[in-house]
N, C-alpha and C positions, 0 to 999 in steps of 0.2 A: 706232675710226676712225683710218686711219691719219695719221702727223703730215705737215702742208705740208713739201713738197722746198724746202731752206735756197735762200737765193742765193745762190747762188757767186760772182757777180760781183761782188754789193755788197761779201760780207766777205771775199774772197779777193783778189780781181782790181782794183778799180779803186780807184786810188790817186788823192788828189787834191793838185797841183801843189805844190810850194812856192811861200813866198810868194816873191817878189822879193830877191835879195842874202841869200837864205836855202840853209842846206846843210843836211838833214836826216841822221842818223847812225845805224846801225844796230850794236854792239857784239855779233860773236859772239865769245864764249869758252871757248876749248878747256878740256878736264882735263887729268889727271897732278898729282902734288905739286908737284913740281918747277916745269911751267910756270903752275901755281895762284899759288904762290909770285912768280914773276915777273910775271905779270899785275896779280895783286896791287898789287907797285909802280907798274904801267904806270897801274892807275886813278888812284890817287893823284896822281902826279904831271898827270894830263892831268884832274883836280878843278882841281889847284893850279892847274896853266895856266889854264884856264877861267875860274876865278874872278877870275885875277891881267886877264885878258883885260876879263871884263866890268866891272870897276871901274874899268879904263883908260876903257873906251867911257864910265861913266860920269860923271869927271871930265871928261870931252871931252879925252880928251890926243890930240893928232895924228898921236902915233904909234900910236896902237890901230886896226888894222885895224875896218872898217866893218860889214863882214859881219854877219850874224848865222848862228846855230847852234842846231839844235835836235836833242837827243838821243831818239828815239821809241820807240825796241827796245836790251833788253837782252838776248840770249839767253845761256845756257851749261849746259853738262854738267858732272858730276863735280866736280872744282877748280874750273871757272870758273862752275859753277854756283853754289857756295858766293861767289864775288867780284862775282857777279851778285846777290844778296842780301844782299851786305853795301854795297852800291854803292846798291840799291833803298832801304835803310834811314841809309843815313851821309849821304845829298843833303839832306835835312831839316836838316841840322845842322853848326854850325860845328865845324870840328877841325884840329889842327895837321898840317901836312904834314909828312912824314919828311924829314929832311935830312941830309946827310954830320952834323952836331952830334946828332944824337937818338943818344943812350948806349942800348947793348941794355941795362946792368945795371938798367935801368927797369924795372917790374915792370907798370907803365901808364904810356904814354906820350898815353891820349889819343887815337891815332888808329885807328878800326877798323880797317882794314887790317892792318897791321903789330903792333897787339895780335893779331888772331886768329890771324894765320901764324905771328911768331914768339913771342909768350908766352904763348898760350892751348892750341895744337898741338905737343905735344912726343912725341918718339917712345917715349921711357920709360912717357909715360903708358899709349901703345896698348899697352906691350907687361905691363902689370897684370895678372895672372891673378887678381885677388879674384872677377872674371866667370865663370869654370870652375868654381869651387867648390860650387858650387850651380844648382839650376833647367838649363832648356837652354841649349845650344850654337850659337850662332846665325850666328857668325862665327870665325876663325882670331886677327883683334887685337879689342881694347877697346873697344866703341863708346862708351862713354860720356866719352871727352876730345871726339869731335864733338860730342854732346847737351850737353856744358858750353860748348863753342865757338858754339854754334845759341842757345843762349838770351842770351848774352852779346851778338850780334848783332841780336837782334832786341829786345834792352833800350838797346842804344844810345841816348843821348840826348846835348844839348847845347845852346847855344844858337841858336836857330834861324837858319835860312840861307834867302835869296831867292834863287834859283839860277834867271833867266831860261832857262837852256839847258834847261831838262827839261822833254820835249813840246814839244806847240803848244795852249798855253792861247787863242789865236783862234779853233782848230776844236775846244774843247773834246777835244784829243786828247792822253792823258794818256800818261806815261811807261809801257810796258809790260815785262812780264817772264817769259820764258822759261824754264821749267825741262825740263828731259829726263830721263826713267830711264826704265829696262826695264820695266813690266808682266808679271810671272812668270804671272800668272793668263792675261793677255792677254785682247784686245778679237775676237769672233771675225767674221768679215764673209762675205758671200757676193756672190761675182759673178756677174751676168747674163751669158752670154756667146751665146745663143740663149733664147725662147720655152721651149724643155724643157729645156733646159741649164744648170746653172750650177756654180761651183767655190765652197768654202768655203777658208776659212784663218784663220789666229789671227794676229793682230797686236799682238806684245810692243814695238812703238817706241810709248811713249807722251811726253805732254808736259803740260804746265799754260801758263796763263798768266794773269796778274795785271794788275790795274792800279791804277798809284800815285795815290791824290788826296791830292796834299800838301795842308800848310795855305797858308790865301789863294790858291788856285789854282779855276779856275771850275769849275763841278760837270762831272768826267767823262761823254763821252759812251761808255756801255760797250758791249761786244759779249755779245752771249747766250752764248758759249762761253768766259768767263775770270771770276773772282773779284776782288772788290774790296779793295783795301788803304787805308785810314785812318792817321790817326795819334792817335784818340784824344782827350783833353784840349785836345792842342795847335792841336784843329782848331776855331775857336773858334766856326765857322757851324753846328757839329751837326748834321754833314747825316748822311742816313741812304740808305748804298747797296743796288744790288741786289746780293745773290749776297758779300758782303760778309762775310769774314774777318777774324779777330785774327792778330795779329805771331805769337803762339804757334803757329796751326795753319798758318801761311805757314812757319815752322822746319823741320815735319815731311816739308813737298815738301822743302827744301833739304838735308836729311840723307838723303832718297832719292835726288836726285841723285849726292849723295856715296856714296852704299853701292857702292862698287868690286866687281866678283866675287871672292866667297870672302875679302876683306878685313875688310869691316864689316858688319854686321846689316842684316838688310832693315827696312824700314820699314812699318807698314800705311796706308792713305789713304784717304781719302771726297770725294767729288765727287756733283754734280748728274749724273745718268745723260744730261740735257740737254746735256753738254759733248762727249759722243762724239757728236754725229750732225753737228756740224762738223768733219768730216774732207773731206780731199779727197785725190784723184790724178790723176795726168797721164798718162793711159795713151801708151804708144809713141806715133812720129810716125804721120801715114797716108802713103801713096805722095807722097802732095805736099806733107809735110815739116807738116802742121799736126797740132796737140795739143791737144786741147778739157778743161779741167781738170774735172770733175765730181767732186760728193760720194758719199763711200761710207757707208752706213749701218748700224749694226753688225744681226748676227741676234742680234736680241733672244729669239726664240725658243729657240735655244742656247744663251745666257747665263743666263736667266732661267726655262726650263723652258716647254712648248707652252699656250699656253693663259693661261698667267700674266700679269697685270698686269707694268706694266714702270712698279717702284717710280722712286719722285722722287731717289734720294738711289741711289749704286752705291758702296759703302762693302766695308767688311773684317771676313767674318768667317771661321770657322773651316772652313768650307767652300769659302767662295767668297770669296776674299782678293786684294783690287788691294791687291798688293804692289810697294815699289821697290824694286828691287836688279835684279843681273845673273844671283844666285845664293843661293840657301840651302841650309844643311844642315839637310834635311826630318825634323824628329825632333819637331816639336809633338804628336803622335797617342803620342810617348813621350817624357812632361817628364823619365824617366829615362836621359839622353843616355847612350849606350855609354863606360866607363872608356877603352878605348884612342883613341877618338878626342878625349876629354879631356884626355889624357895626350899626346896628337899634338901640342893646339893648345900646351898649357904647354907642350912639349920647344922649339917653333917659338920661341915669342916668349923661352926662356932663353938658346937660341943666339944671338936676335937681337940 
């Protein structure tokens, strides 16, 4: 039987108001090391603001602007994908803000941010070759200074923080989270374009998204197309989500994000196959300038062979691999990587 056509409108299109003297925020952030880095600070400091903000409002100082603010979407790629999970995980919890006085000779300072970029991420590390010496070849640097950096983030703790600004706990609308990476396997879809006509294509832009239920915050209303984030122990109501992940396999999008091309290793990943049939597009204007957003829904047929059940779960395996990166060097069919191209990747990182 085929599945009911999504609404578009409800989870695409209509948004509903803010409240009154309310500014709702959307945070997209870009990649690159470099502007990773500097984003980095930019969270930080606009936490620190924030908080410095809501505590004024709460003493009643007169000087504290009245407004209120609510942060709703977090997206990013790459660097800012990684600042985007570390941002999803540090709102939970108290930390000191970096200031002209924080000494780099710290080894931990305390603040996720500024631990991950600069004492967790160092370039010596990527540039290890212990990874060459054995098994395949999967990238050009090190991947395992991100996967120390990925667990380090999402083990963050502290003592807990009430941070008004995240979401709209009145419309039960919880913090969300945006991650992006390529799809190498890719999602294949086909268009209707006539009655006998239609066009296929592979679609390698894919994304995830999450949603935060802090602690003491009212049970999320979730959407059928993202996964649920918890925090655990500290969530002392024990509620029990749909579609509902641990901080661990939330890492493993976050280091897909980060798999650069030809930089870092690809990642493999599993999702509800119920997540792809929320997609949408906005095909061109027509003559009179209107755009009707409608959903695309992947050929399942294609993907999953003619005939075949269209399993619950669209995970990674040795055939059929939702992979994230932009890039790999295809040599798992020979765990015996080629010497010169091993001898390429050590030449690369002794230069560097």
């Amino acid at each position: 039987m085929p599945d009911e056509p999504i609404d578009v409108r409800k989870w695409f299109i209509d948004q509903p108001e803010p409240a009154e003297h309310t500014y709702e925020l959307a945070l997209v952030l870009g990649g690159t090391v470099s502007a990773g880095c500097y984003t980095a600070g930019a969270l930080d400091f606009l936490i620190e603001a924030l908080d410095t903000w809501s505590a004024a409002k709460d003493r009643k100082d007169p000087r504290a602007p009245t407004h209120n603010l609510a942060i709703r979407v977090i997206a990013g790629t790459s660097g800012g994908g990684v600042n985007a999970a570390i941002t999803a995980r540090a709102l939970a919890f108290k930390f000191p803000p970096v200031t002209r006085g924080t000494s780099p000779s710290l080894p931990e300072t305390g603040n996720p941010f500024y631990d991950t970029w600069v004492n967790k991420i160092r370039l010596r590390d990527f540039l290890d070759i212990s990874d060459l010496r054995v098994g395949t070849i999967h990238s050009v640097l090190n991947g395992a200074p991100l996967e120390n950096a990925a667990r380090n983030i999402v083990s963050f703790t502290g003592r807990p923080a009430r941070r008004p600004y995240i979401g709209v706990p009145a419309r039960q609308d919880p913090l969300r989270v945006i991650l992006t990476f390529t799809n190498l396997q890719g999602v294949p879809y086909r268009t209707g374009f006539q009655e006998a006509s239609s066009e296929a294509f592979v679609d390698h832009a894919d994304y995830a998204r999450f949603a935060l239920a802090y602690p003491d915050t009212p049970m999320p209303a979730l959407r059928p197309d993202e996964f649920a984030i918890g925090f655990g122990p500290a969530d002392q109501t024990n509620r029990r989500l749909v579609n509902e992940i641990d901080w661990d396999t939330f890492s493993h999008f976050a280091l897909a994000t980060a798999a650069f091309p030809v930089g870092f290793p690809p990642r493999q990943l599993a999702r509800p196959t119920e997540h792809y049939r929320y997609r949408v597009v906005a095909p061109p204007p027509d003559e009179s300038g209107n755009s009707k957003v409608q959903a695309i829904e992947p050929d399942w047929d294609m993907l999953f062979g003619p005939g075949n059940p269209r399993p619950s779960n669209y995970h990674a395996t040795r055939s059929r691999q939702t992979v994230a990166c932009c890039w790999s060097i295809r040599s798992q069919a020979n765990p015996g990587c080629p010497p010169p191209l091993r001898t390429i990747c050590s030449l690369l990182r002794q230069v560097s």
